[in-house]
N, C-alpha and C positions, 0 to 999 in steps of 0.2 A: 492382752489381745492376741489373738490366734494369727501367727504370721498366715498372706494370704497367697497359694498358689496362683501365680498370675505364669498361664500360657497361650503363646504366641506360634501359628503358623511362621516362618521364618519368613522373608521378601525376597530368598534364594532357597529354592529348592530342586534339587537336581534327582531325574530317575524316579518321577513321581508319576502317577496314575492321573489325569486329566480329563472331564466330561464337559467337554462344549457346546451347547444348543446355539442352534444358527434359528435364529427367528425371520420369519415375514411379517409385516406389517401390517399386511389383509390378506386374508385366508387367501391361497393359490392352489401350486399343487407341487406335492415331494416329487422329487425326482429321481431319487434310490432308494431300494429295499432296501429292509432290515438286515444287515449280513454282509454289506456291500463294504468294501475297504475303499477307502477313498483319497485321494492325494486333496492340497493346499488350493488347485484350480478347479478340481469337481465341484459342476455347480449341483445342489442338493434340493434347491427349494428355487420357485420363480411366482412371482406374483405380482398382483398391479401396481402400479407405483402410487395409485390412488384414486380415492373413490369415484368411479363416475357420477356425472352430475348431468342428466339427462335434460334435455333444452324441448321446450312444448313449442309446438308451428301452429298459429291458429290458420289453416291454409282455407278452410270455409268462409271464414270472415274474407279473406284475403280476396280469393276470388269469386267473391260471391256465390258460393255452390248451399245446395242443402246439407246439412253435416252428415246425415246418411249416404249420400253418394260421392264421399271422400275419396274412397278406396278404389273405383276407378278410376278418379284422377289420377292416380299416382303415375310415376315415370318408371318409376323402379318397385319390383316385389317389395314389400317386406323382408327383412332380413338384410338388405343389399346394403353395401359401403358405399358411400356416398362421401365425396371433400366437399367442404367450405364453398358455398357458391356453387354449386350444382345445381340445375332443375331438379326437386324431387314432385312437385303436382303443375301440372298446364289443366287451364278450360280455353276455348272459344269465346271471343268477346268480340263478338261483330267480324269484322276484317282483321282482327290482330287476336294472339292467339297471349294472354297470360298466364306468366307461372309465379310461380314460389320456387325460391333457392335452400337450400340447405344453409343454416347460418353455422354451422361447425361443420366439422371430420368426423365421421361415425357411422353409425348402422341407424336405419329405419328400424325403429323398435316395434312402434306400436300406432294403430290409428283407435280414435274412439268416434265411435260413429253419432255420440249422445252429442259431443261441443263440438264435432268436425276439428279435432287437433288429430295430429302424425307427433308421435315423439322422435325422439334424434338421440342417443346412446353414444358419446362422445368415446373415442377411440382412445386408449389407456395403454400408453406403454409395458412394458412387460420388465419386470425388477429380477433379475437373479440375482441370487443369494449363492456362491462359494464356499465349501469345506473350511480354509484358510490354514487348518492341519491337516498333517495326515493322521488317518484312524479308521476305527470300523463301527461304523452305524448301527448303533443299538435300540434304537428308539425312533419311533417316526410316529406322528399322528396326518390325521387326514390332509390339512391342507398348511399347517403354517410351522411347526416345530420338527427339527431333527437333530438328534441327540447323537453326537459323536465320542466314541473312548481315545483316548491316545494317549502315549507315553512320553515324557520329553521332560523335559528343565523350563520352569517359569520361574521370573524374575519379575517381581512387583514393583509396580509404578506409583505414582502420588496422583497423577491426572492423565488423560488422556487427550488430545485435543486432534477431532479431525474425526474421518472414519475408520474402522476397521480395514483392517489390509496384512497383507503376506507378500514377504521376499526373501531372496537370500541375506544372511548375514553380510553385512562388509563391515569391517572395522576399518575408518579412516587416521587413527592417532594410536600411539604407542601408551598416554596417558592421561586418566580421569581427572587431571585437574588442567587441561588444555582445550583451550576455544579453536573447534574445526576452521580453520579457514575457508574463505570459500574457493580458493584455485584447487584446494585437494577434491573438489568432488569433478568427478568424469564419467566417460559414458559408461565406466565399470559401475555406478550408482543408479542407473537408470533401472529402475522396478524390484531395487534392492530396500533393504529394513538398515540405515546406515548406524553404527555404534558412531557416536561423535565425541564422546567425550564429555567436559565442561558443558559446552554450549554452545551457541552458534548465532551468529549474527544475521542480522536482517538479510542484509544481500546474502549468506550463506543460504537462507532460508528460499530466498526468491531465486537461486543457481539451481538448487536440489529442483523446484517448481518446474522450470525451465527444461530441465533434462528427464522427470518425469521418473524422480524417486517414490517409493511409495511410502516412506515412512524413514523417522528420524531418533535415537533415544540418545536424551543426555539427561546429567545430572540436571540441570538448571536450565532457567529460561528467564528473559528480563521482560521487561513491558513494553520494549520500541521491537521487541523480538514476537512478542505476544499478538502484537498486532499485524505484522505481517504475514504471519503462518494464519490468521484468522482473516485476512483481508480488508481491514478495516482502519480508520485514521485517528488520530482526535488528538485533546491536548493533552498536555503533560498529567494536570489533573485528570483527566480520564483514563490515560493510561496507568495512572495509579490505582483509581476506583477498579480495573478489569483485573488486574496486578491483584489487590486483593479478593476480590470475589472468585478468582482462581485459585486462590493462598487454601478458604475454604469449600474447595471441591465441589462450589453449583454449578462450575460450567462443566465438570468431567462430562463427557458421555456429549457432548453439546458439539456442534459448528461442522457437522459432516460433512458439507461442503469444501472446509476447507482447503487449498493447494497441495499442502504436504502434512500428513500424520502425524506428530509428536508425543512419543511418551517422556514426560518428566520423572524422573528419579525423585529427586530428592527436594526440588521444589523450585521458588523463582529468585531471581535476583543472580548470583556470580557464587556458586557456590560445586564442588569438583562433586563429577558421582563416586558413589562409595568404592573400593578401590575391589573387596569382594564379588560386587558387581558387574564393576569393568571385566576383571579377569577372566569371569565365568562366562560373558559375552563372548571373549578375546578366542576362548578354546573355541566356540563353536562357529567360527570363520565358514561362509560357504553355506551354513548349515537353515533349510527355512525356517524363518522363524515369523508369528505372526503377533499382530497387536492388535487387543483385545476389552473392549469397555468388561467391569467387572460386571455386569447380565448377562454377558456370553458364558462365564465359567461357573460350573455349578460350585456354588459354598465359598465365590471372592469376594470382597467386600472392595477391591480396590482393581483398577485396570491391568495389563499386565504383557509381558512381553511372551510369549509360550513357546519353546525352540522346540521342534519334533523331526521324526524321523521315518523313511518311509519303512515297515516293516519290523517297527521296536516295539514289544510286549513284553510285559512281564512289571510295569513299572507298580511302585507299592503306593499306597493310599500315602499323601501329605500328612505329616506329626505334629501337632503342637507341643510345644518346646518350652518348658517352664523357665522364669529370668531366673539365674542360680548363678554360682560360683564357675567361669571359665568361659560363659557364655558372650556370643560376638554380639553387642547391640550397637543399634543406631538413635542418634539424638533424636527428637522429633518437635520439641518446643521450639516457639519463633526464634530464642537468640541464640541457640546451638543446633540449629536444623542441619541433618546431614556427617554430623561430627560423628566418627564411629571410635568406637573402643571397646574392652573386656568388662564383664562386672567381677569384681574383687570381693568376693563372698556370697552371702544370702541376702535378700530383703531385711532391712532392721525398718521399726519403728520410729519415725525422726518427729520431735516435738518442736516447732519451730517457735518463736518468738515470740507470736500473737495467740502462740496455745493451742493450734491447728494442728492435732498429729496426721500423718502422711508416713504411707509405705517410701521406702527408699533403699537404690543400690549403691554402693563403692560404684565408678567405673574408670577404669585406667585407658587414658587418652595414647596415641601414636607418642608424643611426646613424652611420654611416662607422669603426666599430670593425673592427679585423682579428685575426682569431683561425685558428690553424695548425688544421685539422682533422681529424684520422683520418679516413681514406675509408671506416671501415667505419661511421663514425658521422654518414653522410649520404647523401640521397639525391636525383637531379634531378629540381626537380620542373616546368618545363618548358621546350621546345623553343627553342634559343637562335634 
C-alpha cells in the first residue's frame, strides 16, 4: 500500500498572507473603496440589523372615511417619521374630531386608495461592520461583502464562542498550564484580546464582563465556565450535554451575544494551551490582534486568532506541511487532546488486532515517551 502524503496547514503560522471578508447580513452599503488601507476600527460595511417588517393601518375602516379620500386625512406627508402613538389620520366626527395613531416608530410608506390602508416602515437600526485588521481592501461588491489583504501571524482555535472582536494583546500569566485568576484582570484589560493561559473561571469570566474586555484565548474551558461566558444556567447534566456539543463544533460560530469572546485552543475540561502557542502569543504583547469565526478567513476551516500590523506587506501565502520525520504535532483524540510532541520518523502501515490497517506516526511526548499515532488523530501544529 502506497504510503499516504498527509498535509496539514500548521495551527501556528507566523508572516503569512491573510484575506478576510467582513460580511453584512442584509445588503447595505460599503463604506471604502477599493484601494483604501484600513486600520482594526474602520468601519467598512453598515447595514440593517434586520428586515423591516411593515405594519398595515386600516385608518378607512377606523374612521369611517371612503378609502379613496385617505390621503387627505393624513397628519403627515408621506415619507414622514412618525413614533409609536402619534396622530398619523384625523376626520371630524360631529363635535369631536378622531384619529388614528401610529402603532410603531417608522416612516409613512405607502397609502392604497383601493382598502383605505397607510402602511407604517418600521425604523431599523443601522449594524456597522469593522475591518478588525489592518490591511488593504481588495475587493468590495455593492452592498454586503469586503474583501481585505493583511499580513500577520494566525493561531488556530478549536471553537469560537461569542462575537467577532479586535484589541490589543495583553498577556495576563507567565504560563500555559495556569488558571488566570480573576484579581489579575484590570482596567489594563478593558477592550483588550487577553492570552489567559489554561483557563479561566466563572467569576474570572464575569470580572473580564464587568470591565469590558473584548475577548479572551485559553487552552481550555469547562462547562460551569461554558455557561457563564454564554449567559445561561442549568444542571450538571446539561452542562454536560453543552460540554459536548461544543467538543463537536455545532455551536462554533454561535451565541454572539455573548458578555466576553473566547477562543478555545485546544478544547474543554482542564487541559494547558499548547506551549508553542502560548509563546507565539507571549511575543506579540501590545500587538492588535483579532478573533475571527472560520467564514471570515478565506480557506479556514476553523476560528482563529489573526495578530496584524499596521503597514506590514510582503507576508507569503500559508504551506501545507506534510506529517514526516521532525515534525511538531498536536494530539487531537478525545483521550490525548492537546498533548503535543515530535513524530519520530515517516507514516508506517499499523495492522491492529481486529485486522484494521491504519496510517500511523512514532510521536515523542515532552517526557521522552513514544506512542504510535493514527494520523487521523493529529494534527501539525507548527512549521518545522
Amino acid at each position: 500500500m502506497e504510503r499516504p502524503l498527509v498535509e496539514q496547514v500548521p495551527a501556528l503560522t507566523r508572516d503569512v498572507t491573510l484575506h478576510i471578508e467582513r460580511r453584512a447580513a442584509l445588503p447595505g452599503e460599503v463604506r471604502v473603496p477599493v484601494g483604501a488601507r484600513v486600520e482594526p476600527a474602520t468601519v467598512v460595511l453598515s447595514a440593517p440589523s434586520s428586515v423591516p417588517r411593515p405594519v398595515t393601518v386600516h385608518v378607512a375602516r377606523e374612521l369611517g372615511l371612503s378609502p379613496g379620500v385617505v390621503r387627505r386625512h393624513l397628519t403627515r406627508p408621506l415619507g414622514s417619521q412618525v413614533t409609536a402613538g402619534e396622530p398619523i389620520a384625523s376626520a371630524r366626527r360631529g363635535l369631536r374630531t378622531a384619529q388614528v395613531t401610529a402603532p410603531i416608530t417608522g416612516q409613512l410608506a405607502e397609502v392604497d386608495e383601493q382598502l383605505g390602508t397607510v402602511t407604517v416602515t418600521p425604523a431599523v437600526a443601522s449594524v456597522e461592520y469593522a475591518a478588525l485588521v489592518h490591511g488593504d481592501v481588495i475587493e468590495a461588491d455593492e452592498a454586503q461583502r469586503v474583501t481585505i489583504k493583511a499580513s500577520g501571524d494566525r493561531v488556530a482555535g478549536a471553537v469560537l464562542l461569542g462575537k467577532e472582536v479586535y484589541g490589543p494583546l495583553r498577556v495576563l500569566t507567565d504560563r500555559p498550564d495556569r488558571e488566570l485568576p480573576p484579581d489579575a484582570i484590570d482596567e489594563r484589560c478593558r477592550g483588550a484580546v487577553v492570552v489567559a493561559g489554561m483557563t479561566v473561571s466563572s467569576a474570572a469570566l464575569r470580572r473580564m464582563a464587568s470591565l469590558g474586555v473584548a475577548g479572551v484565548i485559553v487552552g481550555s474551558l469547562s462547562a460551569t465556565s461554558i455557561q457563564a461566558v454564554l449567559g445561561i444556567s442549568g444542571s450538571d447534566a446539561q452542562a454536560d450535554l453543552w460540554a459536548a456539543r461544543l467538543l463537536h463544533g455545532s455551536w462554533s460560530g454561535g451565541f454572539t451575544e455573548a458578555p466576553v469572546s473566547v477562543l478555545v485552543t485546544e478544547g474543554f475540561g482542564r487541559r494547558p494551551m499548547a506551549r508553542p502557542l502560548f509563546d507565539a502569543l507571549a511575543t506579540r504583547e501590545g500587538h492588535d490582534a483579532a478573533l475571527l469565526f472560520a467564514s471570515s478567513i478565506r480557506g479556514e476551516t476553523r476560528p482563529a486568532c489573526l495578530i496584524t500590523r499596521a503597514g506590514a506587506t510582503g507576508g507569503r501565502e500559508p504551506v501545507a506541511v506534510p506529517v514526516r520525520d521532525g515534525v511538531r504535532v498536536r494530539l487531537t483524540d478525545p483521550g490525548r487532546l492537546g498533548q503535543v510532541g515530535v513524530c519520530r520518523g515517516d507514516p508506517v502501515l499499523d495492522l491492529r488486532l481486529d485486522g484494521v490497517a491504519r496510517w500511523a506516526v512514532v510521536v515523542e511526548f515532552d517526557d521522552g515517551a513514544r506512542r504510535l499515532v493514527p494520523l487521523a488523530n493529529l494534527e501539525v501544529l507548527v512549521e518545522p
